[in-house]
PAZAPA-4460 file (N, C-alpha, C; in steps of 0.05 Angstrom, whole numbers, plus 32768, in hexadecimal, padded with zeros to 4 digits):
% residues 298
    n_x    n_y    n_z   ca_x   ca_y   ca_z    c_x    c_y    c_z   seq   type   mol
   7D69   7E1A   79C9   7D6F   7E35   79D3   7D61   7E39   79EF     1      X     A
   7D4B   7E2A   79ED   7D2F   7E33   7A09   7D43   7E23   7A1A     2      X     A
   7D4F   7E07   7A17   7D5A   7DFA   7A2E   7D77   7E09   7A36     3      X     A
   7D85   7E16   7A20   7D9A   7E1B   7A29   7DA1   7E35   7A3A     4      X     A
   7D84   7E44   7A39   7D7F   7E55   7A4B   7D7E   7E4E   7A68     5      X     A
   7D67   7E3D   7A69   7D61   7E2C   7A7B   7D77   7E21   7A8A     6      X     A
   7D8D   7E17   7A7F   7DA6   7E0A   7A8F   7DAD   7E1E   7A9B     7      X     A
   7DB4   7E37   7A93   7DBF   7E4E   7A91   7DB0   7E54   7AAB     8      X     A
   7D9B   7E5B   7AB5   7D8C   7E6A   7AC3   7D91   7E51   7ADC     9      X     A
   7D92   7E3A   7ADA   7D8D   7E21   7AEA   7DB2   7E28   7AF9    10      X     A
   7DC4   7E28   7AE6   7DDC   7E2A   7AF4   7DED   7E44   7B02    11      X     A
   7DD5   7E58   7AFA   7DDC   7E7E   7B0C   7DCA   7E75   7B25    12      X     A
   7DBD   7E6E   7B22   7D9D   7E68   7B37   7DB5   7E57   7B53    13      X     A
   7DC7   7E39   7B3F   7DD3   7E2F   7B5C   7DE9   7E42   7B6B    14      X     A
   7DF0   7E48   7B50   7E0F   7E59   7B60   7E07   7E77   7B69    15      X     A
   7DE6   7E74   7B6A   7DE9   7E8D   7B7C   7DDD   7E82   7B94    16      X     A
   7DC7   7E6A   7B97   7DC9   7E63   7BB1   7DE3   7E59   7BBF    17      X     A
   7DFD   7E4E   7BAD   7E0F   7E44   7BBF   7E18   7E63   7BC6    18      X     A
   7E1E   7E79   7BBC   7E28   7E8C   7BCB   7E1A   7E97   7BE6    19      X     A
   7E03   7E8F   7BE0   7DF2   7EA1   7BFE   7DF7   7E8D   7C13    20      X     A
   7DF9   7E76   7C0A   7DFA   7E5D   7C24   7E1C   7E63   7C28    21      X     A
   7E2C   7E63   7C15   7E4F   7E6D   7C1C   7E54   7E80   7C34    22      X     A
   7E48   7E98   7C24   7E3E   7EB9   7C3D   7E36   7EAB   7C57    23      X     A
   7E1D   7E9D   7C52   7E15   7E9A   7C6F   7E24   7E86   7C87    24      X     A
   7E33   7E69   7C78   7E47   7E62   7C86   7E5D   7E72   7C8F    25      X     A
   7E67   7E85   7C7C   7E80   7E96   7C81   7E72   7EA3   7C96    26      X     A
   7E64   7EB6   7C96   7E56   7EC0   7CAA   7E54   7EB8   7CC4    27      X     A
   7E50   7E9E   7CCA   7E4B   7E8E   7CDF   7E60   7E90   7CEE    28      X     A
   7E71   7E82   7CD9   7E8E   7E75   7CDD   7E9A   7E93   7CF3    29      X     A
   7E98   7EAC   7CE5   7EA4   7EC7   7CEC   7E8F   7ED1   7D0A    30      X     A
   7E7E   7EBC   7D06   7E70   7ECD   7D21   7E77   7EB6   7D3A    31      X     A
   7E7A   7EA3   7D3A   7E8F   7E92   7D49   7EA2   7E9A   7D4E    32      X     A
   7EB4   7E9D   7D43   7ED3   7E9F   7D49   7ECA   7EBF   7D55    33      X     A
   7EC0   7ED3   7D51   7EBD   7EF2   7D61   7EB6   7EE6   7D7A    34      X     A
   7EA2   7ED8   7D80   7E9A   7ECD   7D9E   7EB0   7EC7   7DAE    35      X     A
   7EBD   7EB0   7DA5   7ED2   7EAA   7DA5   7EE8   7EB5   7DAE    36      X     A
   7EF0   7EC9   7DA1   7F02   7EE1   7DA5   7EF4   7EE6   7DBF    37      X     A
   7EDE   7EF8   7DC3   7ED2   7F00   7DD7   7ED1   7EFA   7DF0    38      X     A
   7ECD   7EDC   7DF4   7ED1   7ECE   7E09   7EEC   7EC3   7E18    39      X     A
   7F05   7ECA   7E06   7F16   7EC4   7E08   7F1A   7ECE   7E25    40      X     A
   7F2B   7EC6   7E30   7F33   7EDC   7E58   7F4D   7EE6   7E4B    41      X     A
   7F4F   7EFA   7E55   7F6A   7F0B   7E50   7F7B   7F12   7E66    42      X     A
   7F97   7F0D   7E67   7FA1   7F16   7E7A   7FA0   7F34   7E8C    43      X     A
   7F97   7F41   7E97   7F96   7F60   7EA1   7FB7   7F64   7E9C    44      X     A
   7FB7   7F82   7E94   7FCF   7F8E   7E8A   7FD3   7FA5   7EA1    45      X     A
   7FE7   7FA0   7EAE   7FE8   7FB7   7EC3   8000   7FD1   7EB9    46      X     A
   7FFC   7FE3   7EC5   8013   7FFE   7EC5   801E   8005   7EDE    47      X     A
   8035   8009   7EE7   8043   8018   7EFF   803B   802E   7F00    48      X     A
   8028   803B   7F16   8025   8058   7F21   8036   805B   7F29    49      X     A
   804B   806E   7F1E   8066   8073   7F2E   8060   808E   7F4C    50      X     A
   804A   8095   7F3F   8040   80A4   7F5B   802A   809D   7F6E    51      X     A
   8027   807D   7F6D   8024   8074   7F8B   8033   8068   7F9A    52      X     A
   802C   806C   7FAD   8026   8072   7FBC   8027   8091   7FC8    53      X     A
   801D   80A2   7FD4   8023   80BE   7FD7   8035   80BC   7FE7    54      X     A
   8042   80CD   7FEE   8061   80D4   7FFA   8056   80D5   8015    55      X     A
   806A   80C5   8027   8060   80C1   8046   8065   80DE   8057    56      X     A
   8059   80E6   8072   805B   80FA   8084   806D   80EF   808F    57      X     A
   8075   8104   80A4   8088   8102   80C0   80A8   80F2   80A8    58      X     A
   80AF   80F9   8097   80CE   80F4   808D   80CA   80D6   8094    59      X     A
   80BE   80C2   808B   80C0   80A7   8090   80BD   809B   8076    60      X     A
   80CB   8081   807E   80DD   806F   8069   80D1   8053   8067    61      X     A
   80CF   8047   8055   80C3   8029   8051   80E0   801D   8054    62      X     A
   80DD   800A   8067   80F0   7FF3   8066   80EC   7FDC   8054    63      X     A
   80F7   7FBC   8057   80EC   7FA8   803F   80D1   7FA4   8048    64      X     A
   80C4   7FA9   8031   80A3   7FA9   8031   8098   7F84   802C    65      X     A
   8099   7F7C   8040   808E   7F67   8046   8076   7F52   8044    66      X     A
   8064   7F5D   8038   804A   7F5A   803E   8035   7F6F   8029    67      X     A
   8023   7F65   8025   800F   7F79   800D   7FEE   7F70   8013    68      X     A
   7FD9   7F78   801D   7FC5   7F6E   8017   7FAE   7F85   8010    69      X     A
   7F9D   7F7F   7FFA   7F88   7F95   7FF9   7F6B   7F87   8008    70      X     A
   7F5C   7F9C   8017   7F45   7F8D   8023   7F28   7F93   8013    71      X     A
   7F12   7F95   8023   7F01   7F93   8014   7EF6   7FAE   8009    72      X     A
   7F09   7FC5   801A   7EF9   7FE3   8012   7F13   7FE6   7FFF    73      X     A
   7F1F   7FD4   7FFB   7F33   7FE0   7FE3   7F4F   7FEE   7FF2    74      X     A
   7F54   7FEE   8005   7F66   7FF8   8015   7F7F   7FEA   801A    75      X     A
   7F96   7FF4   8014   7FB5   7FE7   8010   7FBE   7FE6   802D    76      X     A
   7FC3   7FC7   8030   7FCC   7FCF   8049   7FEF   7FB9   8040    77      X     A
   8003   7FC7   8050   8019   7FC9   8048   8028   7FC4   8069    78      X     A
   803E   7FAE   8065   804E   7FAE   807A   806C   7FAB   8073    79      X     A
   8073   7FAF   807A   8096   7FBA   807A   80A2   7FA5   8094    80      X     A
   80C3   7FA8   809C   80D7   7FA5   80B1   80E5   7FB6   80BC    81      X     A
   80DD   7FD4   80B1   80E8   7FEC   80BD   80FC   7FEA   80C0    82      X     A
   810F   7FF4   80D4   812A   7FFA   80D6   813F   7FE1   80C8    83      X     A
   8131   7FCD   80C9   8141   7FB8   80BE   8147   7FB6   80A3    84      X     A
   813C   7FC8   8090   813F   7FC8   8073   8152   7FDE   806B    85      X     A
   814F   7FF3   8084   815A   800C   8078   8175   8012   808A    86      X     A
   8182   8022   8078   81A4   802B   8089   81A6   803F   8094    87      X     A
   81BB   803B   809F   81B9   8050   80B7   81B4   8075   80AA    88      X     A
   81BC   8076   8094   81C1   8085   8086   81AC   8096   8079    89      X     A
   8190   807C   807B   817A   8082   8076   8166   808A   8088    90      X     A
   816B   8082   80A6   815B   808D   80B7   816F   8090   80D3    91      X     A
   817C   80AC   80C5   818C   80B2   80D8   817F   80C8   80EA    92      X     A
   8161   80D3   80E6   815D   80E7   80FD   8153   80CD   8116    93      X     A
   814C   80B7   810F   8145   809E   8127   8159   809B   813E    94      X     A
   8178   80A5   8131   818E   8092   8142   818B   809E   8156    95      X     A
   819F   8091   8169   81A5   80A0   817B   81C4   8099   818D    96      X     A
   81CF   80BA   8181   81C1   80D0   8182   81BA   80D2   8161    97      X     A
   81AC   80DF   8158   81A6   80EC   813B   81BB   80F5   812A    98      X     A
   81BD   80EE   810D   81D4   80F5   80F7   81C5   8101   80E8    99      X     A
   81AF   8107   80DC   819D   8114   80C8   818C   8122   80DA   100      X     A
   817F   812E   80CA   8167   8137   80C8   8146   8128   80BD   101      X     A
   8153   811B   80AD   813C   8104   80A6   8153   80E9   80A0   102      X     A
   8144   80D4   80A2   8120   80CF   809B   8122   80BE   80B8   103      X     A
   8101   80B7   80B6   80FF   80A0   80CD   80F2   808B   80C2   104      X     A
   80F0   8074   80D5   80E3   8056   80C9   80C6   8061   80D5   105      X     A
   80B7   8059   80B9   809F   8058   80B7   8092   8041   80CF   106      X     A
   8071   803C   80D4   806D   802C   80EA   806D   8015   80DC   107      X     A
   806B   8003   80DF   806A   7FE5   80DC   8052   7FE2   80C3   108      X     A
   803A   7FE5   80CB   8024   7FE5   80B6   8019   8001   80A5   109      X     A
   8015   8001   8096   8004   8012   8091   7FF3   800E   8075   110      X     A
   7FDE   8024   807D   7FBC   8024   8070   7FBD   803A   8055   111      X     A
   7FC2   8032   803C   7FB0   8045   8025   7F9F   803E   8020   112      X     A
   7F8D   805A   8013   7F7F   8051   8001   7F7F   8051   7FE4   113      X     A
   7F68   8048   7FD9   7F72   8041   7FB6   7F79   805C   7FA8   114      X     A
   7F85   806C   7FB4   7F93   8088   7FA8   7FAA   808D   7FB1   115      X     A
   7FB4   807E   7FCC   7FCB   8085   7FD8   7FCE   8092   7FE7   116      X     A
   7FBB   809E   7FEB   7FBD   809E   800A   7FB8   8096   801E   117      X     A
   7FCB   80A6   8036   7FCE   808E   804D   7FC0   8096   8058   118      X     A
   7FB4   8080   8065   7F95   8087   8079   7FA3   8081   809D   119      X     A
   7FB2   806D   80A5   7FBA   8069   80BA   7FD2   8059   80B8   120      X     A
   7FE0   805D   80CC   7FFA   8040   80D3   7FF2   803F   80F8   121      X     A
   7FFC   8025   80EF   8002   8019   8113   8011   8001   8112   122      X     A
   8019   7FF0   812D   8027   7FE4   8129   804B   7FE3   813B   123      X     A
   8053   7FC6   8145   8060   7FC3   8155   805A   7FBC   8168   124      X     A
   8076   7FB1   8179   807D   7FAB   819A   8062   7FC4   81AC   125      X     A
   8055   7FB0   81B5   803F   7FB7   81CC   8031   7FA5   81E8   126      X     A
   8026   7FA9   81FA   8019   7F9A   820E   8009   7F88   8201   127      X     A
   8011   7F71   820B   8001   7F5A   820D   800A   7F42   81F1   128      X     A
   801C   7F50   81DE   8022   7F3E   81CC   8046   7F44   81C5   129      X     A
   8048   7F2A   81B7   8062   7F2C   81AD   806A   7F2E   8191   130      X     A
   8075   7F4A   8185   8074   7F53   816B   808C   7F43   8164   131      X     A
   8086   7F36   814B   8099   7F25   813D   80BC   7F38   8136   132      X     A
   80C4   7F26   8136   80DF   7F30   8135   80E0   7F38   8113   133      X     A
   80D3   7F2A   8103   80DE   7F2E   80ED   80C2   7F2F   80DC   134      X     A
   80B0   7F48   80D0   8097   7F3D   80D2   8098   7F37   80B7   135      X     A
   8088   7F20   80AB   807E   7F1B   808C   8063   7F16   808E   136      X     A
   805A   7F1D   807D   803C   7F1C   806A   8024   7F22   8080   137      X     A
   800D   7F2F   8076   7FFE   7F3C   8083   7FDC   7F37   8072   138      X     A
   7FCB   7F31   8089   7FB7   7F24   8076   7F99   7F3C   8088   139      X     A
   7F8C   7F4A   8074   7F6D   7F4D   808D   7F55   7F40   807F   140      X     A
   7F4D   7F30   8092   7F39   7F1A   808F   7F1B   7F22   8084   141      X     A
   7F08   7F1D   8083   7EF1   7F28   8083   7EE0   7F30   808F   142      X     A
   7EE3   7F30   80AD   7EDA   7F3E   80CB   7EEC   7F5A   80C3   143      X     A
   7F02   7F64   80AE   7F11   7F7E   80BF   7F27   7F77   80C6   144      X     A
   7F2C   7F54   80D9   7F47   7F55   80E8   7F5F   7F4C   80D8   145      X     A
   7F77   7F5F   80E4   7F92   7F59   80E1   7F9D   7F4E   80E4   146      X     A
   7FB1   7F32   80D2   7FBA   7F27   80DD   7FD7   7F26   80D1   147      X     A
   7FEC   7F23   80E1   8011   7F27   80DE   8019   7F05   80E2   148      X     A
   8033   7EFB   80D0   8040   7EEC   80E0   8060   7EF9   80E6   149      X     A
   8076   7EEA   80E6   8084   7EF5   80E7   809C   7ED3   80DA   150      X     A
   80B4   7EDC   80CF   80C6   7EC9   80CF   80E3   7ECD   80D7   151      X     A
   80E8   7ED9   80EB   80FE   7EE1   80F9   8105   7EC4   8106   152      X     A
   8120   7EBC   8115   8123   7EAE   811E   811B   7E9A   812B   153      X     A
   8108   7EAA   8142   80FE   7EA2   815C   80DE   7EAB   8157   154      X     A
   80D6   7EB3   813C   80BA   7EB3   8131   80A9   7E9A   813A   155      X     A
   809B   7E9A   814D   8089   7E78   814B   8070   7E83   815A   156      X     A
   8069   7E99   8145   8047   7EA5   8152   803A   7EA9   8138   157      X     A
   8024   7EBF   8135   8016   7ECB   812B   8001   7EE0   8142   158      X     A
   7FFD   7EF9   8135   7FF3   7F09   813E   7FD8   7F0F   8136   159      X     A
   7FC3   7F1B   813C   7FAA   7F27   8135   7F9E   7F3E   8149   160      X     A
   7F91   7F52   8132   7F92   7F6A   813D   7F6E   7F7C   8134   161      X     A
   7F6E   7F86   8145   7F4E   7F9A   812B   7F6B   7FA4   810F   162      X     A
   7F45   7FB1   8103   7F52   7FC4   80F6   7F68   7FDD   80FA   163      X     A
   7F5F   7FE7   8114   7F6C   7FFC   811F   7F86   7FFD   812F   164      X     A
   7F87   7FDB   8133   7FA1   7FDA   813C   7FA4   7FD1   8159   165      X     A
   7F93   7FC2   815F   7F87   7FB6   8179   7F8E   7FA6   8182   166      X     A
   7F9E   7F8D   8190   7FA0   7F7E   8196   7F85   7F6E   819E   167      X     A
   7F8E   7F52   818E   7F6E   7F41   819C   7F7E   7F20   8197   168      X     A
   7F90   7F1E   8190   7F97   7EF8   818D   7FB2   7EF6   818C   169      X     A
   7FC7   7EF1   819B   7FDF   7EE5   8193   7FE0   7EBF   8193   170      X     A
   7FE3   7EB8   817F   7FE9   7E97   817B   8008   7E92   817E   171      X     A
   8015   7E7F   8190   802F   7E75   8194   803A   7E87   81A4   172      X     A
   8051   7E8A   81A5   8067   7E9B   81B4   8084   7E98   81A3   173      X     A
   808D   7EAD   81AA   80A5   7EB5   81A6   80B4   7EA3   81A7   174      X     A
   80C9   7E91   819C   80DB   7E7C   81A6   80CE   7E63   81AD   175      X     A
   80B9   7E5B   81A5   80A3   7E4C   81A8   80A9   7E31   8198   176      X     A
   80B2   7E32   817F   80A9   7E21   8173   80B4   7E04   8177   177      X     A
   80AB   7DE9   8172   80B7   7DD1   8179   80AB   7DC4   8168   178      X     A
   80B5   7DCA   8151   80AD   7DB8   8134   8093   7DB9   8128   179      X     A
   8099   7DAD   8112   8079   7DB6   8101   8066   7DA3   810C   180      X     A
   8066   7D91   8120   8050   7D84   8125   8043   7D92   8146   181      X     A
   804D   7DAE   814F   8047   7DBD   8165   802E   7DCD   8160   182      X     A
   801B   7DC3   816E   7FFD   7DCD   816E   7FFB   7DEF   817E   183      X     A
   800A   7DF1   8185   800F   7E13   8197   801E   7E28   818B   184      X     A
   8032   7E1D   8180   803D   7E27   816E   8053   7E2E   8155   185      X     A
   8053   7E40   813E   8056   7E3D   8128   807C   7E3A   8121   186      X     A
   8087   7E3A   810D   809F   7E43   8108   80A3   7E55   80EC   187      X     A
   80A2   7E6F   80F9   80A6   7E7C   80E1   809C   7E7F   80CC   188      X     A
   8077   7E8B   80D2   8064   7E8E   80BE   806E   7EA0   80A9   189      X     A
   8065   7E9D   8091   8066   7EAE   8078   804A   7EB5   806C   190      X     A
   8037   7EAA   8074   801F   7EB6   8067   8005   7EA5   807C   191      X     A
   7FE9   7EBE   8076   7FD6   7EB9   808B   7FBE   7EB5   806C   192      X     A
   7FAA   7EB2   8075   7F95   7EAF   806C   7F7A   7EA4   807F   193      X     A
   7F6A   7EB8   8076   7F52   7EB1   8087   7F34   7EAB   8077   194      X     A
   7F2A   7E90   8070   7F0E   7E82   8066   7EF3   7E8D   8079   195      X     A
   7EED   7EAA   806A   7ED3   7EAF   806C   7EBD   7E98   806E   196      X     A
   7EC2   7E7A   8068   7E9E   7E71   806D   7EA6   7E63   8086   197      X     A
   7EC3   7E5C   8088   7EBE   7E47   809D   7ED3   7E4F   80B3   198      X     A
   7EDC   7E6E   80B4   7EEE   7E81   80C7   7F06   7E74   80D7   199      X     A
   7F15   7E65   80BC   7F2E   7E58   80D0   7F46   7E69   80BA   200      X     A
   7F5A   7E67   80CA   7F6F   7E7A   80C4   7F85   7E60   80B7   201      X     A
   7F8E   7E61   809D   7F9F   7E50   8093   7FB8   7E5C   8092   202      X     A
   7FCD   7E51   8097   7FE6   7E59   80A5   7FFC   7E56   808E   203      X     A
   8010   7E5F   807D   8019   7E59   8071   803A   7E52   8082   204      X     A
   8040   7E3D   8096   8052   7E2E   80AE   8063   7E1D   80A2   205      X     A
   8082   7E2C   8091   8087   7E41   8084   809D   7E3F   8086   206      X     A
   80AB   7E55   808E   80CF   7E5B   8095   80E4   7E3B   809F   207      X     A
   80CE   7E38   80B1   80E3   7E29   80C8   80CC   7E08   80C0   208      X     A
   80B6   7E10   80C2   80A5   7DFA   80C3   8098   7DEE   80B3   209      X     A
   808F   7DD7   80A8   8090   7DCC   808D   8074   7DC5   808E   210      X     A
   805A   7DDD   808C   8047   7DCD   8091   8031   7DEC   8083   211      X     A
   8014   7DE3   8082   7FFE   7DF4   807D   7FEC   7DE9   8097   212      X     A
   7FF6   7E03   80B1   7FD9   7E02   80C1   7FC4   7E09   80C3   213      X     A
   7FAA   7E06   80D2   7F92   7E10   80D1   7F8E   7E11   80E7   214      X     A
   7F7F   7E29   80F4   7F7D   7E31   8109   7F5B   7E3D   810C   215      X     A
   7F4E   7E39   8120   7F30   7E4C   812B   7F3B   7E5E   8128   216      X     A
   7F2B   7E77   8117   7F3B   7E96   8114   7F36   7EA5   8135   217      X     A
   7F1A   7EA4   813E   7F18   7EAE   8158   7F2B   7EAB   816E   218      X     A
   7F2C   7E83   8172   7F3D   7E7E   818D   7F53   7E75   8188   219      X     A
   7F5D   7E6C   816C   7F7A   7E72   816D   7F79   7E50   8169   220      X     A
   7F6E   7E3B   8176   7F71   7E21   8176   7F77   7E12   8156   221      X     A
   7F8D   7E04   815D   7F8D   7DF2   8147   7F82   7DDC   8142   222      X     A
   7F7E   7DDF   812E   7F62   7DCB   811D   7F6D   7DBC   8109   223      X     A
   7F80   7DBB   80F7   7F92   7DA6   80EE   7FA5   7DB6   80DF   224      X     A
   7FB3   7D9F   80CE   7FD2   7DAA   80C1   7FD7   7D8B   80B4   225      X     A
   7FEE   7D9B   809B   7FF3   7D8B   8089   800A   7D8D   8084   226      X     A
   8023   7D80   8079   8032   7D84   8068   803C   7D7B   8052   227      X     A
   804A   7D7A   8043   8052   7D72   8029   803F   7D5A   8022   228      X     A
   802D   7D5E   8004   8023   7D47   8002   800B   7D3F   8013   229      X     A
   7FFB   7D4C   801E   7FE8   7D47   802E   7FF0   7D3A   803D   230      X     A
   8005   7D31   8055   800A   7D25   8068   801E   7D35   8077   231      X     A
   8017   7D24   8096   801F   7D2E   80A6   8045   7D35   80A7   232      X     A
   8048   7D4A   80B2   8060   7D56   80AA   8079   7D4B   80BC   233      X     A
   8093   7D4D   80AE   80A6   7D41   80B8   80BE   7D55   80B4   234      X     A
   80CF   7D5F   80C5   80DD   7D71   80CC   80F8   7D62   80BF   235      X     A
   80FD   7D4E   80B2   8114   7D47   80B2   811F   7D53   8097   236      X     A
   8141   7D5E   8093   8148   7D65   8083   8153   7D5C   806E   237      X     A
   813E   7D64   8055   8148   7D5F   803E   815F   7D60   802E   238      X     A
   816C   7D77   803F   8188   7D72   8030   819F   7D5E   803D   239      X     A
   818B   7D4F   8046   81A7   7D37   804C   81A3   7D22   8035   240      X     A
   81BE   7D13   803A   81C0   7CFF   8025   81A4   7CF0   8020   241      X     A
   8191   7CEA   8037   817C   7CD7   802A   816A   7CE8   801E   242      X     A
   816D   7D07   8025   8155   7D16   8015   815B   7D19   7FFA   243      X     A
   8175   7D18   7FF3   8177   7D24   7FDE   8179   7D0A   7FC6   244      X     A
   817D   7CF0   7FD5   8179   7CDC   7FC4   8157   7CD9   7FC2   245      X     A
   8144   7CE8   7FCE   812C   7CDF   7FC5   8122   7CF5   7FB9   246      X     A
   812C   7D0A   7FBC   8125   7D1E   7FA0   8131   7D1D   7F87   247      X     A
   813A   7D0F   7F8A   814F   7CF8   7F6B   813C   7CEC   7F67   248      X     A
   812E   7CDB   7F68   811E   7CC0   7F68   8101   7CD3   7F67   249      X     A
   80F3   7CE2   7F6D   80E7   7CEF   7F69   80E8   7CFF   7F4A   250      X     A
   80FC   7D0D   7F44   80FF   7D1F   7F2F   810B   7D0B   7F12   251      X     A
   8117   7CE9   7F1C   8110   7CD4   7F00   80F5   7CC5   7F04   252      X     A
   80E4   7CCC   7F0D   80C5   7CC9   7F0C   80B6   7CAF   7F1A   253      X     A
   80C6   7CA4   7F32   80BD   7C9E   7F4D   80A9   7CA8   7F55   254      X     A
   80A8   7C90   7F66   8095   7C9F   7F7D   8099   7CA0   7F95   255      X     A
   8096   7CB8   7FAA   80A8   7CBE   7FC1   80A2   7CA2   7FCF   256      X     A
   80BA   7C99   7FD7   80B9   7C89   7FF0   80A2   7C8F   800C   257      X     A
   809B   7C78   8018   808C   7C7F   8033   809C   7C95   8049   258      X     A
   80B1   7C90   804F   80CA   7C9D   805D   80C2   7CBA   805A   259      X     A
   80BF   7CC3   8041   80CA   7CDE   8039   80AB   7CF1   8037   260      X     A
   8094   7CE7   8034   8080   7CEF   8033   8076   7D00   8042   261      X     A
   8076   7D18   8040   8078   7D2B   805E   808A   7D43   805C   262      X     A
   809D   7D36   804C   80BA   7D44   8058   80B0   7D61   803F   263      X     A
   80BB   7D78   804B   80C0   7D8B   802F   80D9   7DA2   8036   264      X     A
   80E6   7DA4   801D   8107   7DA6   8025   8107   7DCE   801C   265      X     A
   80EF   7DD5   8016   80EB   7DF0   800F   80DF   7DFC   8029   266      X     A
   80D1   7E15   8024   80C5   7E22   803F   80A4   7E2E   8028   267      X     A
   808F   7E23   8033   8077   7E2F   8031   8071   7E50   8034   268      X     A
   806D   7E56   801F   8071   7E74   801B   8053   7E7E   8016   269      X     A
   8041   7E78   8014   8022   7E80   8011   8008   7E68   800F   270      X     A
   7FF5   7E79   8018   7FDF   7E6A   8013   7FC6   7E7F   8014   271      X     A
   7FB8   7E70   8002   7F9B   7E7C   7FF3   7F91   7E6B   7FEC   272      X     A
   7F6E   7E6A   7FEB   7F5C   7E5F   7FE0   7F54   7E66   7FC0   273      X     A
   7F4E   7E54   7FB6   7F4B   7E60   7F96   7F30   7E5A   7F8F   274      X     A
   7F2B   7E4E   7F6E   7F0D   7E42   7F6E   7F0B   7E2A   7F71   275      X     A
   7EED   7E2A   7F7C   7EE5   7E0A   7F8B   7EF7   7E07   7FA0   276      X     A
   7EF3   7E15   7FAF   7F02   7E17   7FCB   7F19   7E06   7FC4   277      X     A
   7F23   7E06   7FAD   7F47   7DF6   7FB3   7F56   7E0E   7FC5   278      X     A
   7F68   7E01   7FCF   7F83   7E10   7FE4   7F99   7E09   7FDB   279      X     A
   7FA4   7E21   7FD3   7FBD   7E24   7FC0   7FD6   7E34   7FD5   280      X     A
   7FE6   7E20   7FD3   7FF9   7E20   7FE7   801C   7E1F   7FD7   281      X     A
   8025   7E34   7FD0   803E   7E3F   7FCF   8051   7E3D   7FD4   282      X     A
   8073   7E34   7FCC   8081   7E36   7FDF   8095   7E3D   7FD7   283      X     A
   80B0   7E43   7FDD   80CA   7E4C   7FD9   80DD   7E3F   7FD2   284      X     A
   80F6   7E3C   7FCE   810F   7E2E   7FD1   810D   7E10   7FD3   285      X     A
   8111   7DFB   7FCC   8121   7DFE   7FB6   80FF   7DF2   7F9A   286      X     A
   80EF   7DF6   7FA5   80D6   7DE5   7F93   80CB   7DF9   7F82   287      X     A
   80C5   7E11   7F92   80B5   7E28   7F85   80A1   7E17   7F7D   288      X     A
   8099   7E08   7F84   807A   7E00   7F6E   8061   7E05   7F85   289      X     A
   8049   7E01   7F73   8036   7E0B   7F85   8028   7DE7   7F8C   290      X     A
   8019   7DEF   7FA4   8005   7DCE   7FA9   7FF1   7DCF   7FA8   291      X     A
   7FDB   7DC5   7FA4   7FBD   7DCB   7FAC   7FB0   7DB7   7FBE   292      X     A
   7FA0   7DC4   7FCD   7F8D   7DB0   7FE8   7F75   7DBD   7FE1   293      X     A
   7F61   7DA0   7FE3   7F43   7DAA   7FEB   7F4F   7DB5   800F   294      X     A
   7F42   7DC6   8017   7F40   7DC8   802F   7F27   7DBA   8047   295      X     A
   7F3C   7DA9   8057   7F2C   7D8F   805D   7F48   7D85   807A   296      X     A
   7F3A   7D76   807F   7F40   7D6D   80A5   7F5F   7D59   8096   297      X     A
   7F81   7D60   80A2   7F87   7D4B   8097   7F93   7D39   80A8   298      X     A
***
């Protein structure tokens, strides 16, 4: 009877230490996976303020809004094509002679702040520089300055400005350009970017030109350029018969010929630095895919 107590007390005794050691693995187990959870990154979930921007003065109208950058006080700065987006119908007190009463084209740039309101516009044809015919993407650096390209036809510049609207740098000229291997000037930028540690201006050369330049942000000089593939760029067109036999041979899992190395049959549509200074370089038609460069002499 004394032993069979004894068993008795010997086998509540294990199965109650295995339950506290059970609890305390479960336990564990449940405080892991919460960390876990915790650390997870989440995508940010955004909402449309349908009432921002606040409603503009002087009866003026956004044309195609071209361009978006926020700077470091938090301030929207916004560029448009003005009359070229909108119909006549829309800014008919402009014509001339006048059919309305409103509206007019807003100026070229303009400044909110993180509430919507507009703090300033400026912007356009002025002394000493040549305002792009067709302007895209708009970048302000970390000095404050402004910088525009443009991809209109005869686009083969870039501009820079103060904050206020100043003229201080035009790069290339108007009708300028002579291929992507032209050190003076661009074809039809689509995006600017400017490297706070080492103040050179990366070019997203773009529309017309098949390349990522880099420029001294102060004097404008070029300092190198790349295209497709880290090498030097080649203007020749992909949609001819030999291009399009090596994007065949490419897409059954080749490897590009020497010939073709260079060549890119899309248009470079952005560039930004990400982490570990990689440079993430964007592009359009027909690839859409993105590239990455250490940024480095090529």
């Amino acid at each position: 009877m004394i032993k069979l107590l004894r068993d008795r007390k010997f086998v509540c005794g294990t199965a109650l230490a295995a339950g506290i050691l059970g609890l305390g693995v479960g336990q564990a187990v449940l405080q892991k996976r919460a960390e876990a959870q915790g650390s997870t990154v989440q995508a940010p979930i955004f909402e449309v303020d349908p009432l921002w921007p606040k409603p503009l003065p002087n009866n003026w109208l956004l044309g195609w809004t071209i361009g978006l950058w926020v700077d470091e006080l938090d301030h929207v700065w916004v560029i448009h094509r003005g009359a070229g987006g909108l119909h006549n119908n829309e800014r008919g007190a402009e014509l001339s002679p006048p059919i309305a009463e409103c509206c007019r084209t807003a100026p070229p740039i303009l400044v909110y702040d993180s509430d919507g309101t507009l703090l300033r516009t400026w912007g356009g044809p002025g002394p000493g520089y040549e305002w792009p015919q067709s302007n895209h993407g708009i970048h302000v650096d970390y000095k404050g300055n402004v910088w525009i390209g443009g991809n209109g036809e005869k686009d083969a510049h870039i501009l820079k400005f103060t904050n206020d609207g100043k003229f201080i740098m035009q790069v290339g000229h108007l009708g300028g350009n002579k291929g992507s291997n032209d050190q003076e000037n661009f074809g039809r930028v689509a995006k600017i970017w400017v490297d706070p540690k080492t103040n050179e201006a990366y070019i997203a050369d773009g529309y017309l030109n098949k390349r990522v330049a880099v420029i001294d942000a102060d004097t404008g000089k070029m300092k190198r350029y790349w295209g497709a593939y880290g090498n030097k760029p080649d203007d020749t067109n992909l949609g001819s018969p030999a291009g399009v036999q090596a994007r065949r041979h490419l897409r059954e899992g080749g490897v590009l010929r020497q010939e073709h190395q260079g060549r890119r049959r899309g248009m470079g549509h952005r560039v930004l630095q990400g982490p570990a200074a990689a440079l993430h370089h964007a592009g359009r038609r027909p690839e859409r895919a993105g590239a990455r460069h250490r940024a480095r002499d090529a």
